[in-house]
N, C-alpha and C positions, 0 to 999 in steps of 0.2 A: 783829760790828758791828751784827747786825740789832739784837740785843737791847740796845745801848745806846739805839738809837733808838726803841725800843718804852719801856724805860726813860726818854727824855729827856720821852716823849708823853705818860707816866705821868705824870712830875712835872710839864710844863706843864699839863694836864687839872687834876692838882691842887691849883697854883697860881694858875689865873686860871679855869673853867670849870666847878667840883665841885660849886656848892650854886645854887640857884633861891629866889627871894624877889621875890615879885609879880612874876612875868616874868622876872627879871632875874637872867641867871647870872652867879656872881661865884665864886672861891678862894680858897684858903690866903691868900693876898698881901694880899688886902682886909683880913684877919681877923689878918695877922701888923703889919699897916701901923698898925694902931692904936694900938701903941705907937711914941710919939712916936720921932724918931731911931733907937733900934736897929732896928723892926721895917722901915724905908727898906733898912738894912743889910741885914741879915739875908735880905730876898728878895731883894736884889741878886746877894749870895752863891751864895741858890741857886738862880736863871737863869744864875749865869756855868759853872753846867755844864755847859749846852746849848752853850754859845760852846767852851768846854775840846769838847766832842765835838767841832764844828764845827771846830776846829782840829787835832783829831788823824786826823780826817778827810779833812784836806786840802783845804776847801770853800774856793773862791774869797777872796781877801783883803777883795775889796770887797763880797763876802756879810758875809765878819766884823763889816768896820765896818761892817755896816748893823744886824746883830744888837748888836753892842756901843753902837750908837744907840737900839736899840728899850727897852734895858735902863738907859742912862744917863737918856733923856727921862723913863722911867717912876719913876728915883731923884729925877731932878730935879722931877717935878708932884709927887710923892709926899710932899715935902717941904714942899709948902702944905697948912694944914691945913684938912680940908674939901672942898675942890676936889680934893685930891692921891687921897683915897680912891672920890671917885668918880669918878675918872678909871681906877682900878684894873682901877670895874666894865665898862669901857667901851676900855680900851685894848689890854688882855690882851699884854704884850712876847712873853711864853712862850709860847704857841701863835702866836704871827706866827715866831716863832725857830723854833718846830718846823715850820713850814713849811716854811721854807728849809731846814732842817738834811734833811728828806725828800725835797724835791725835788733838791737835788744831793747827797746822799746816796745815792738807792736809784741815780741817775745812776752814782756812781762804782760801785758796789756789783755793780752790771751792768758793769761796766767802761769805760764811755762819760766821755770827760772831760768837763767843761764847763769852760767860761772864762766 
């Protein structure tokens, strides 16, 4: 379990936090989002395997829908063109989702439930 979460940290780090340009750290996401329509897709796809962990993990439901928000809101800005990409630089869904997914995660992990 550990390693999927070292694995989930990889991909969000890569997708919203990997590259620096005049201050300002941005990801894959920024750089996939540029193609109109599919690239919206396409990163949706893969932050929902942060949410797929979070759910075989057993992480609270109302964690889910808030990761499953962090990822729809960021499909849905994503989708203005312009505003949506710099919102990318600024929103990061995937590292908010790795958050959660660690904090009740290493929770369960040590065996301590949370609700």
């Amino acid at each position: 379990m550990k390693a999927h979460i070292r694995l989930a940290s990889l991909l969000a780090n890569i997708l919203d936090n990997k590259f620096s340009l005049f201050g300002f750290r941005f990801g894959a996401s920024a750089i996939i989002n540029l193609i109109p329509g599919f690239g919206d897709i396409l990163d949706a796809l893969l932050s929902c395997y942060i949410v797929w962990l979070a759910i075989q993990m057993h992480i609270p439901k109302t964690k889910i829908v808030q990761m499953i928000w962090n990822i729809l809101f960021s499909f849905l800005i994503g989708l203005i063109p312009l505003l949506g990409d710099a919102a990318y630089i600024f929103y990061k869904p995937n590292l908010r989702n790795v958050t959660i997914l660690k904090r009740y995660g290493n929770t369960i992990i040590k065996g301590t439930i949370v609700k």
